[in-house]
N, C-alpha and C positions, 0 to 999 in steps of 0.2 A: 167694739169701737172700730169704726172702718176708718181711712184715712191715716193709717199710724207715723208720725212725726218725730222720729229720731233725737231731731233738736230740742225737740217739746220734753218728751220722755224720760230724758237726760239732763235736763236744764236744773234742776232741783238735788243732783248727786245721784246715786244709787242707792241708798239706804240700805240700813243693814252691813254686811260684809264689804259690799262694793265702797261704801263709804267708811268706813274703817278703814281701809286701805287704800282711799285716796283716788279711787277711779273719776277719770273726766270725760264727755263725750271731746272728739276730736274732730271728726269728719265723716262722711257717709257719701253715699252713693245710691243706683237705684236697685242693688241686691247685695251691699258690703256698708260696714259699719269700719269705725276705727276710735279708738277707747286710747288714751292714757294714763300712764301709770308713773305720775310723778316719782324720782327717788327719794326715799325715805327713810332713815337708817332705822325707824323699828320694821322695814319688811327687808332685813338683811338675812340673812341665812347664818352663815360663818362668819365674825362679826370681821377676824381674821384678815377676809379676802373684799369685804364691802360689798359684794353683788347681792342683790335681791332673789330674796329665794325663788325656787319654783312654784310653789302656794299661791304665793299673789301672781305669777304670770299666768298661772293655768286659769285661774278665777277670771283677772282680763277674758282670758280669750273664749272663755267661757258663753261670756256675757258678751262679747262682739261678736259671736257668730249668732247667738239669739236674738241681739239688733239686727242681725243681716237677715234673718226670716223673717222677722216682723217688717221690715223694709220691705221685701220682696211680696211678701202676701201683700203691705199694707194693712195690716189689722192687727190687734193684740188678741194673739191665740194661746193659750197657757200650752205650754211641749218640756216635756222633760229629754232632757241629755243622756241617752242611748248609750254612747260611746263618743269619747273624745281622747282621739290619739294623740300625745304630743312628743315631738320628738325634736331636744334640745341637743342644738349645733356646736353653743358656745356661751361663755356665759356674758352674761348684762353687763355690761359697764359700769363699772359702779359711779355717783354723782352722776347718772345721763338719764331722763326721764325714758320710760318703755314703752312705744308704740304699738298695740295689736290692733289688726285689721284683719276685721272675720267674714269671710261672703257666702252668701247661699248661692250654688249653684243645681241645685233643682228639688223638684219639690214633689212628692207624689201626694196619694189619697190622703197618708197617714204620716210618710217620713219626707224629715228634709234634709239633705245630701250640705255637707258647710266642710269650709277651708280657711286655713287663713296664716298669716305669720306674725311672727313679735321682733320687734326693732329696736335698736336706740339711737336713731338717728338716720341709720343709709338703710333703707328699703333692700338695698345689693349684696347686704350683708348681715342677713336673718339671724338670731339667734334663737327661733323657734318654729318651728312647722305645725300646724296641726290639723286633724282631719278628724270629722266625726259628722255622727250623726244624730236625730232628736226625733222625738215622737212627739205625737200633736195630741195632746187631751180633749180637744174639743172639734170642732169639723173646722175645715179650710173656707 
């Protein structure tokens, strides 16, 4: 499918996991996606503290850097998730919806190079980093 549409792709939920947990398309760009992650006290962790686990942030961001390749190519290419590092700053606010915004920054034969952070609210004040990378199952 050539021409791939972020908006389109997303307009319907994510099914499965992603819609279990509430994922919304947010915004995009022309090699970055941006997902949220309404809050929701069944994806709390410790019920204790009210922050939303790491589970559903890593899932976001998951699934926003694989919008950001499908943007960038413009095409639905099937790639599985190589490695995805994430490395939490601080935790989610609890009651604050969670912003992630995943971008492909390059792309070769077979991998795509992706970054991105998770938010709730100030962009300047990240509570997640992540960096990884994705194999492509099918040609570019």
């Amino acid at each position: 499918m050539d021409g791939f549409d972020a908006q389109r792709f997303s307009k319907h939920g994510f099914g499965g996991h992603g819609a279990a947990l509430g994922m919304r398309y947010h915004a995009h760009g022309a090699d970055w996606a941006e997902l949220a992650l309404p809050y929701d006290p069944k994806l709390v962790g410790d019920p204790s503290s009210g922050v939303i686990a790491s589970g559903p942030i890593i899932t976001m961001m998951d699934m926003a850097t694989s919008l950001a390749i499908w943007i960038k190519r413009n095409a639905f290419v099937p790639h599985a998730t190589l490695d995805l590092r994430v490395d939490y700053l601080r935790p989610a606010t609890p009651d604050k919806t969670v912003i992630g915004r995943g971008e492909c920054y390059r792309l070769t034969r077979s991998i795509a190079f992706v970054r991105g952070q998770a938010h709730d609210g100030d962009p300047d004040d990240p509570l997640a980093h992540v960096a990884g990378t994705f194999m492509v199952l099918g040609t570019w």
